[in-house]
C-alpha positions as CSV (number, residue, x, y, z in Angstrom):
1,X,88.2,98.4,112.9
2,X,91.7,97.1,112.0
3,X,93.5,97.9,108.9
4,X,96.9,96.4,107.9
5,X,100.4,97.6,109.3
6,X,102.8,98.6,107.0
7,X,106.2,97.4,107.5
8,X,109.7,98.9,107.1
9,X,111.2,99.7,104.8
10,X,108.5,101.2,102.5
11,X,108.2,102.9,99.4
12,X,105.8,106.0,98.9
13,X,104.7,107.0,95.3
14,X,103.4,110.7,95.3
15,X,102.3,111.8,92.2
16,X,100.4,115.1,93.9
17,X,98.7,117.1,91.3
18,X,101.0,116.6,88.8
19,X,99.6,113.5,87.2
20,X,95.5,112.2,86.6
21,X,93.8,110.7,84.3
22,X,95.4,107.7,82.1
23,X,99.0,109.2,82.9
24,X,98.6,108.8,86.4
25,X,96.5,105.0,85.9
26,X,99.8,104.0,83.7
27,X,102.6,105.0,87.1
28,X,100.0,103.4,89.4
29,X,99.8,99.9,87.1
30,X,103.7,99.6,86.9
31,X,103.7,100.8,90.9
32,X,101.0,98.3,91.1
33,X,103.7,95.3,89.4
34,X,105.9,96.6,91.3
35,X,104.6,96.3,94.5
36,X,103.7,92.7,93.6
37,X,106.9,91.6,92.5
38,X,109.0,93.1,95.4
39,X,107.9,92.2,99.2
40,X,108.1,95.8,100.5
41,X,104.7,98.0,101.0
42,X,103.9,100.5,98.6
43,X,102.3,103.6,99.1
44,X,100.3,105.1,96.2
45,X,98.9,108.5,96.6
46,X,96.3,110.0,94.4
47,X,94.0,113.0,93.3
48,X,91.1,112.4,95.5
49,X,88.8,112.5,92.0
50,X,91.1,109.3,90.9
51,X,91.7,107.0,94.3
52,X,88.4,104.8,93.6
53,X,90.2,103.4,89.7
54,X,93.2,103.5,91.3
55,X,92.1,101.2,94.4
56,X,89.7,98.8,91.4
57,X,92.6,98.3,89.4
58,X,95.9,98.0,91.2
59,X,95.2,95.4,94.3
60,X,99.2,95.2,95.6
61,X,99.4,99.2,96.3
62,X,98.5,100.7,99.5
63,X,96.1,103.5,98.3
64,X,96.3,106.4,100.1
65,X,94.3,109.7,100.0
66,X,96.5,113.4,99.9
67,X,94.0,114.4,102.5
68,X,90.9,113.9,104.7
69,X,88.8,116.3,107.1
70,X,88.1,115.5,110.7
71,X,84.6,115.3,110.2
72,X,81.7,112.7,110.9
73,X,79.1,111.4,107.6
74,X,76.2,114.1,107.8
75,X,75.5,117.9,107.1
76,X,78.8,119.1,104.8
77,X,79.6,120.0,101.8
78,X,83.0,120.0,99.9
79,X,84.7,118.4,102.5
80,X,86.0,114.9,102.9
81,X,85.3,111.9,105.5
82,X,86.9,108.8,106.5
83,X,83.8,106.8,105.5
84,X,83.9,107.3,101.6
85,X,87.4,107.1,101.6
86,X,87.4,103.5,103.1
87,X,84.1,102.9,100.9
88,X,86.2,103.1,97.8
89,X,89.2,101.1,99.0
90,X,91.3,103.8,100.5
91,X,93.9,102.2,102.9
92,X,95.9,105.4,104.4
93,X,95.6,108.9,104.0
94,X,98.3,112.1,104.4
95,X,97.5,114.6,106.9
96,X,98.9,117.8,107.8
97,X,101.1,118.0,104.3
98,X,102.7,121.9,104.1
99,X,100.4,122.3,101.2
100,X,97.1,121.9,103.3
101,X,98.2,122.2,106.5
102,X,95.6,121.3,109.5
103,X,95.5,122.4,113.3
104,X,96.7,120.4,116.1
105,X,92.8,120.3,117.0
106,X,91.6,119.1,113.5
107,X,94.9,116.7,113.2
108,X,94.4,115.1,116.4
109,X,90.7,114.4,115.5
110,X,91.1,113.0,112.1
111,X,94.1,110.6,113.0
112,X,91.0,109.5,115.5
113,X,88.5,109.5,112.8
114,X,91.0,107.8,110.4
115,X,91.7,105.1,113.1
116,X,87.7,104.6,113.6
117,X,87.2,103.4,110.2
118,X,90.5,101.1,109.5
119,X,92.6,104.3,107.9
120,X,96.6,104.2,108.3
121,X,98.0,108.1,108.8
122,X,100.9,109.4,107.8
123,X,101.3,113.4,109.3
124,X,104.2,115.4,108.0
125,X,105.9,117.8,110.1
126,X,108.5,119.9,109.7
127,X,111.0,119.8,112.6
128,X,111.9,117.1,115.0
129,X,110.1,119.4,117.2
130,X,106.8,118.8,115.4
131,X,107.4,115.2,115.0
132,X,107.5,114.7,118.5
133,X,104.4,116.7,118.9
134,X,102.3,114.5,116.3
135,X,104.0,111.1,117.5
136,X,102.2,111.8,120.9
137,X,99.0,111.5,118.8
138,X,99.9,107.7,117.4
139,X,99.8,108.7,114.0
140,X,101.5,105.0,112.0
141,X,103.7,107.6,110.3
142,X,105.4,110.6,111.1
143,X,106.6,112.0,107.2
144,X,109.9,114.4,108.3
145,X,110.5,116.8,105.3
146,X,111.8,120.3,105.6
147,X,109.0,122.6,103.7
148,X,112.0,124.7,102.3
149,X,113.4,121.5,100.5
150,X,110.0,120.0,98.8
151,X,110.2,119.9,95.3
152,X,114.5,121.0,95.7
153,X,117.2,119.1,94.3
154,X,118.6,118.7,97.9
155,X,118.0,116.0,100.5
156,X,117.4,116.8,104.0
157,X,121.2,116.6,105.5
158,X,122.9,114.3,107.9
159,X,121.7,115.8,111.0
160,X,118.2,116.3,110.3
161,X,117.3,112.9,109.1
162,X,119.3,111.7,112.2
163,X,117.6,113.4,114.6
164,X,114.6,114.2,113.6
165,X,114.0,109.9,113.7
166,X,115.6,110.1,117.4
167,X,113.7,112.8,118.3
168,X,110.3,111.3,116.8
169,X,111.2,107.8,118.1
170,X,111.9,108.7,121.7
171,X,108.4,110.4,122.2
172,X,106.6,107.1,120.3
173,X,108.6,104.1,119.2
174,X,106.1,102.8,117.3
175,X,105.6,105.3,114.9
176,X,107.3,104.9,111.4
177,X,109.3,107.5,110.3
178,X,109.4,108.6,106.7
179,X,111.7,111.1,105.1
180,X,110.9,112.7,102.2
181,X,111.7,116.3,100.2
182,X,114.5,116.2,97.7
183,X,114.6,112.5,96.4
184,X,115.8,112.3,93.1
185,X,117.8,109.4,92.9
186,X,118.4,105.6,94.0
187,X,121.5,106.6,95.6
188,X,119.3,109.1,97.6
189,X,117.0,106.6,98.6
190,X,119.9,104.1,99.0
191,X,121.3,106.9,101.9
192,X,118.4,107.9,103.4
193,X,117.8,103.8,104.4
194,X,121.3,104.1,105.7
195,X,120.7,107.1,107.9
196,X,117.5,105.5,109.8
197,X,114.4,106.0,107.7
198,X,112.1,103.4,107.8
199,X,110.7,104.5,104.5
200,X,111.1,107.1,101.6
201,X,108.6,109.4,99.8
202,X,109.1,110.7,96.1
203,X,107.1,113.0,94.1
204,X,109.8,115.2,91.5
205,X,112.0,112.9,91.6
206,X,110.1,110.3,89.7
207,X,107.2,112.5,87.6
208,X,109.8,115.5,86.6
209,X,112.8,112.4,85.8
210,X,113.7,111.6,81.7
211,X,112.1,108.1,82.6
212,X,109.8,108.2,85.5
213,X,108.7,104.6,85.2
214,X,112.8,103.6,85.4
215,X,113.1,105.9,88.1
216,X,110.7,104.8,89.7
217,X,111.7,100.9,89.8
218,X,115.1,101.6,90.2
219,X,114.3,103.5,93.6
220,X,111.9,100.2,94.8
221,X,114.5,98.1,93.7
222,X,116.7,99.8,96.4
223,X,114.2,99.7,99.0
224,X,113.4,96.1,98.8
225,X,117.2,95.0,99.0
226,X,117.9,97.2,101.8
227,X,114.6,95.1,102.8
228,X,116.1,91.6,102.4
229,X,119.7,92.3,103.3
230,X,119.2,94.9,106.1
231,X,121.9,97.3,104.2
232,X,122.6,98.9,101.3
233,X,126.5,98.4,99.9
């Protein structure tokens, strides 16, 4: 089963835990304008109790699940399968995040699972090391974030958004790489772009900001001109 590519540069909305319930539906609605009136893919990860009104109401977001198990429909409980995310309108799902970290074993079977069903992936690793590791296993994205620096006021420096992309691209080309941890600004996003990413991913920096709704455009708005112009002034 095929699902759609998603195409550099990209724009990844992650709420976590922070948001549910009519807060989160009124981020993913402007995400969801957003996303329709810019031509750059947007990512929209949700609680797993809210992706099936999230993927009803907003039809230009890429809806994407925090997590999913490796296993197959059948004799489980409390666990979570490809199948009923796709069922629901699920487009991509987050793997391997520090918060619920999986096994090389249990990644390497639900990228597969993922795949079986029409699922994009996005795996986060730590190091350029690990990148290179989980780009062996044809993940579409590799998310590159320091675990130290989630949730920080600090951007991954220079150096490690550099070569953790050179690292990650050398072992798998076609693998995306998205860098994420720190974001708080446009002008962050703006140098991330510049440095290599092929796509950013915000949580703090747009639910914890004065205006997240602003924020949150003016960081799009950044991505889809880098998008149309190839580079940011």
């Amino acid at each position: 089963m095929v699902n759609k590519k998603i195409k550099a540069p990209f724009f990844v909305v992650n709420p976590k835990s922070f948001l549910f319930g009519e807060s989160l539906m009124d981020l993913a609605r402007h995400a969801d304008q957003l996303a329709e009136e810019y031509p750059i893919d947007i990512l929209f990860t949700a609680p797993l109790t809210e992706l099936a009104i999230v993927a009803k109401e907003c039809q230009n977001l890429i809806v994407t699940a925090q997590h999913m198990d490796n296993i197959e429909c059948g004799d489980s409980m409390g666990r979570v399968f490809a199948e009923s995310l796709k069922h629901i309108g699920v487009q991509a799902v987050v793997l391997n995040h520090a918060d619920n970290p999986m096994s090389c074993s249990d990644l390497s079977k639900a990228i597969q699972r993922a795949k079986d069903v029409g699922l994009l992936t996005i795996v986060c690793a730590d190091s350029g090391q690990e990148g290179q590791a989980l780009a062996v296993l044809g993940p579409d994205i590799v998310l590159a974030e320091p675990t130290e620096l989630i949730g920080s006021h600090q951007i991954s420096d220079r150096n490690y958004v550099i070569s953790t992309i050179e690292k990650i691209k050398k072992i798998n080309p076609c693998v995306l790489v998205e860098q994420g941890a720190g974001i708080r600004s446009a002008q962050d996003v703006a140098e991330l772009l510049r440095l290599g990413a092929d796509g950013v991913g915000v949580t703090s920096g747009i639910v914890k900001a004065e205006k997240p709704i602003e924020m949150m455009k003016e960081m799009i708005e950044v991505v889809a001109i880098y998008g149309k112009k190839g580079s940011i002034l």
